[in-house]
C-alpha positions as CSV (number, residue, x, y, z in Angstrom):
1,X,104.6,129.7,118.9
2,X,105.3,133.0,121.1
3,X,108.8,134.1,121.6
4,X,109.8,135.2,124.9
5,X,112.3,137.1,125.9
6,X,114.3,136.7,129.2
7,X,115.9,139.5,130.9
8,X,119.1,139.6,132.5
9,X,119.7,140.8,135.7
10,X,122.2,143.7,135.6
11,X,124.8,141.9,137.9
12,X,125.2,139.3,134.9
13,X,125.2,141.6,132.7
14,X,127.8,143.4,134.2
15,X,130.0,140.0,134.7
16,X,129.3,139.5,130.5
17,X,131.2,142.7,130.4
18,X,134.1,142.8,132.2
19,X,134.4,139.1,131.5
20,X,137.3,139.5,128.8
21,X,138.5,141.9,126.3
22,X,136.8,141.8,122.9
23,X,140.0,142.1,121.1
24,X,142.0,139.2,121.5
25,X,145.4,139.7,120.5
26,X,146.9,138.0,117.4
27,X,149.6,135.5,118.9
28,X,151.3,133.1,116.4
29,X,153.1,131.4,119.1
30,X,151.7,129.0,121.5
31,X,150.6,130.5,124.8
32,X,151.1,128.5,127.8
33,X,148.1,128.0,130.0
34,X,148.4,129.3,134.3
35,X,149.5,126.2,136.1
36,X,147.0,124.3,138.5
37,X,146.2,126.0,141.9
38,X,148.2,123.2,143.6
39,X,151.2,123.6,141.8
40,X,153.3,125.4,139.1
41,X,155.5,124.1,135.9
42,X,159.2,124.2,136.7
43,X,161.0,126.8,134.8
44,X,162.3,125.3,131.3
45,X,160.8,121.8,131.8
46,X,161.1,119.1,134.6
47,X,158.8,118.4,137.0
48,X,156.2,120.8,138.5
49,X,157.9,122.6,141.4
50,X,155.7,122.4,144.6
51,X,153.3,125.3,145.2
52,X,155.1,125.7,148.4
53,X,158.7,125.9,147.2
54,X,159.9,129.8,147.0
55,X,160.4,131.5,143.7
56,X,163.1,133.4,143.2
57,X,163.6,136.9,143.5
58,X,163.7,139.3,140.2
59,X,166.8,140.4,139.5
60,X,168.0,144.4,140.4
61,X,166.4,147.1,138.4
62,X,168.5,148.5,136.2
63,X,171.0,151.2,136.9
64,X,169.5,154.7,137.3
65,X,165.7,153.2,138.4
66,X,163.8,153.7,141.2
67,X,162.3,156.6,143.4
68,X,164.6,158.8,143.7
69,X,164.3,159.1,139.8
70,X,160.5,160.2,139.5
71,X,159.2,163.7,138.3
72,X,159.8,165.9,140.7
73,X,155.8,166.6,140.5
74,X,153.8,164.2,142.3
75,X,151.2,162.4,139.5
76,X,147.6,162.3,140.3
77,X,145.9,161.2,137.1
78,X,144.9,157.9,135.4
79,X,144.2,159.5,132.0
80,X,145.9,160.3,128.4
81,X,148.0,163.3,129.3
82,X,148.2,162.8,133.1
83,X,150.9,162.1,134.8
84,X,150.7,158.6,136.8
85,X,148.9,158.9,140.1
86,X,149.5,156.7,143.3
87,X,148.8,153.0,141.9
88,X,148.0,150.8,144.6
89,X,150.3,147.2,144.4
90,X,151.8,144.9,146.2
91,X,155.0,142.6,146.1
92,X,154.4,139.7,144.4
93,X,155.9,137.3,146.7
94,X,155.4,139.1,149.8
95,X,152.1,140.5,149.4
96,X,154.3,143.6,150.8
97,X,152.9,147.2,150.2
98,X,155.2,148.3,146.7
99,X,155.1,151.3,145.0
100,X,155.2,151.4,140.5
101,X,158.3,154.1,141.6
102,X,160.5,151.6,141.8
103,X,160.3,151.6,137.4
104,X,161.1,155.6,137.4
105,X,164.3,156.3,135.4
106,X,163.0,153.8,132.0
107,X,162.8,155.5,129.0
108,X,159.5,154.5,128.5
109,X,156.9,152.2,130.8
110,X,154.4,149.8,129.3
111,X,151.8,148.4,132.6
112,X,149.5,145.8,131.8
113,X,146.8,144.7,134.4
114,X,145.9,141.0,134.0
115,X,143.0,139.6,135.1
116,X,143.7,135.8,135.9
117,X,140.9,134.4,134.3
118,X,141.2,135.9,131.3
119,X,142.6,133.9,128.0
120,X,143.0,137.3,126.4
121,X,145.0,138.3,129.8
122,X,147.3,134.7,129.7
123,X,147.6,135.7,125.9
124,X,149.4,138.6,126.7
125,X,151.1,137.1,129.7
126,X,152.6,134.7,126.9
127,X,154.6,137.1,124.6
128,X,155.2,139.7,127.8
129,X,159.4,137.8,127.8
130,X,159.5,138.3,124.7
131,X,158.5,142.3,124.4
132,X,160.5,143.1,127.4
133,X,163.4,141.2,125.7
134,X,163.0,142.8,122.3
135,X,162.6,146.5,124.3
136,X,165.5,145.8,127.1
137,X,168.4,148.3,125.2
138,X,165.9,150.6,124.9
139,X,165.3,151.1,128.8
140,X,162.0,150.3,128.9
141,X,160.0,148.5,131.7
142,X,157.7,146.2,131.7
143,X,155.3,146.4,134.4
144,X,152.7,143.5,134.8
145,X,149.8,143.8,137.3
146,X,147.9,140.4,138.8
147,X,144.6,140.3,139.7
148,X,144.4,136.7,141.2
149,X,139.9,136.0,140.1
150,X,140.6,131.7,139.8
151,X,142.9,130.7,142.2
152,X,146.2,131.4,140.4
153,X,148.5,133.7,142.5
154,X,151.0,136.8,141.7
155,X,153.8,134.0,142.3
156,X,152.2,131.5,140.3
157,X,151.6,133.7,137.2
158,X,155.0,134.9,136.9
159,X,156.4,131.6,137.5
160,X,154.3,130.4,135.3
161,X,154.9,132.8,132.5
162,X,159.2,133.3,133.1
163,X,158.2,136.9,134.1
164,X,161.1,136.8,136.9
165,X,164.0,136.8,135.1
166,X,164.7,139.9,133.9
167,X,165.4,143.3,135.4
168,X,163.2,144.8,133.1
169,X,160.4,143.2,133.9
170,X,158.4,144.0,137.2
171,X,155.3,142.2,138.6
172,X,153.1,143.0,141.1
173,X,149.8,141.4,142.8
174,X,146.5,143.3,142.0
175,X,145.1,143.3,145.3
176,X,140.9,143.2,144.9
177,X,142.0,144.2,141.2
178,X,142.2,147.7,142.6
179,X,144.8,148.8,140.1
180,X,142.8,147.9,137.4
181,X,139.7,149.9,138.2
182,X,142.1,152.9,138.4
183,X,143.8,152.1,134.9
184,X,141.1,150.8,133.0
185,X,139.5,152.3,130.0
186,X,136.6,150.7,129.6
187,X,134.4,148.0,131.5
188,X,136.7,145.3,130.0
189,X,140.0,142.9,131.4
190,X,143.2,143.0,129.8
191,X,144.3,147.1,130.2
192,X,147.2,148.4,129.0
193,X,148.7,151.5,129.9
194,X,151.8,153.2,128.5
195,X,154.0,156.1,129.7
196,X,156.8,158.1,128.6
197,X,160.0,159.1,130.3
198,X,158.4,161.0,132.5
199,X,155.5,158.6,133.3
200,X,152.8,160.9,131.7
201,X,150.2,158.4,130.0
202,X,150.6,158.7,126.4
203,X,148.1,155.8,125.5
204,X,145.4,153.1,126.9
205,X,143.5,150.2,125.7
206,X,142.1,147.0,126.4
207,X,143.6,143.7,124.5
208,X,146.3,144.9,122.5
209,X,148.0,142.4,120.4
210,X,152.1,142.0,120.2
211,X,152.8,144.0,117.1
212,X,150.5,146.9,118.9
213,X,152.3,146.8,122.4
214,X,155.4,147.2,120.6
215,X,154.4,149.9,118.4
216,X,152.9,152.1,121.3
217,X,156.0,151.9,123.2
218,X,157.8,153.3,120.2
219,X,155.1,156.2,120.4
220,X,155.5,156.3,124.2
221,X,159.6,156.3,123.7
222,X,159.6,159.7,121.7
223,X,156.3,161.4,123.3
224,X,157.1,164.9,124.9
């Protein structure tokens, strides 16, 4: 019997690619799933709020954030050693124009573009509470980026995933996932991107597990 061999055409090649991170992170705790499109899960049980219903607001930054804190020096890199550039976002309820400024003044920054498809991306989405809750007297932000590929929305994910409670925790919508193909390292989802105190990239990868997050924003905390 001949073997033949069938050739793929690059586009689906490239969609095998960028299709999820090969290093899925190592979560002990169960990882909720992104609600349906028609709906979301009502914050600590009950029944599923209505898609159309309003989420609430994030809470103020904390004390000493914002623009007026940044680098005097513009950034206008996306690599190790740069200092941020221009990040293009949006508000996540709005679909506003928004600006990663508004997270100048932390100590140290961790971003993570998510890709809503992606179970490596709701992995991460899962334990983000819990980093940002373990890292908050430390004056780090947490800075989470939505690229909306299967009908979940910005609102929906953080909804979804308790991300808008805390002042140290910022999402933002991923228009086109724009963001991500400034941040990314490599063809794959699930980028994360860490800074120091003066929002010069000190690391970057692609599906990070818990324990690692946590450990590069130690790095990232004491980097010059």
């Amino acid at each position: 019997m001949q073997t033949r061999l069938v050739a793929l055409p690059l586009a689906a090649l490239a969609l095998v690619v960028v299709a999820c991170s090969a290093e899925n992170p190592e979560i002990a705790d169960e990882v909720p799933a992104p609600p349906p499109v028609a709906s979301s899960p009502a914050v600590d049980g009950g029944a599923p709020r209505d898609a159309a219903s309003t989420p609430t607001p994030s809470p103020a930054t904390p004390d000493g954030w914002g623009a007026a804190a940044c680098p005097a020096a513009a950034g206008d890199g996306f690599a190790v050693g740069d200092v941020l550039g221009e990040v293009p976002v949006r508000d996540c309820l709005t679909g506003e124009t928004a600006s990663l400024k508004e997270v100048c003044g932390a100590s140290a920054t961790w971003i993570f573009a998510a890709h809503t498809h992606c179970p490596t991306c709701q992995a991460t989405a899962g334990y983000t509470d819990d980093v940002a809750n373990a890292l908050a007297s430390k004056n780090v932000a947490t800075v989470q980026l939505v690229y909306d590929d299967n009908g979940t929305s910005c609102a929906k994910w953080r909804d979804a995933y308790k991300l808008g409670g805390s002042p140290h925790i910022r999402v933002y919508e991923d228009k086109n996932g724009q963001a991500f193909n400034l941040l990314k390292k490599s063809n794959y989802t699930a980028a994360h991107v860490f800074l120091n105190k003066d929002r010069k990239i000190t690391f970057k990868e692609h599906g990070l597990s818990k324990a690692n997050v946590l450990a590069r924003v130690e790095e990232a905390l004491v980097a010059p």
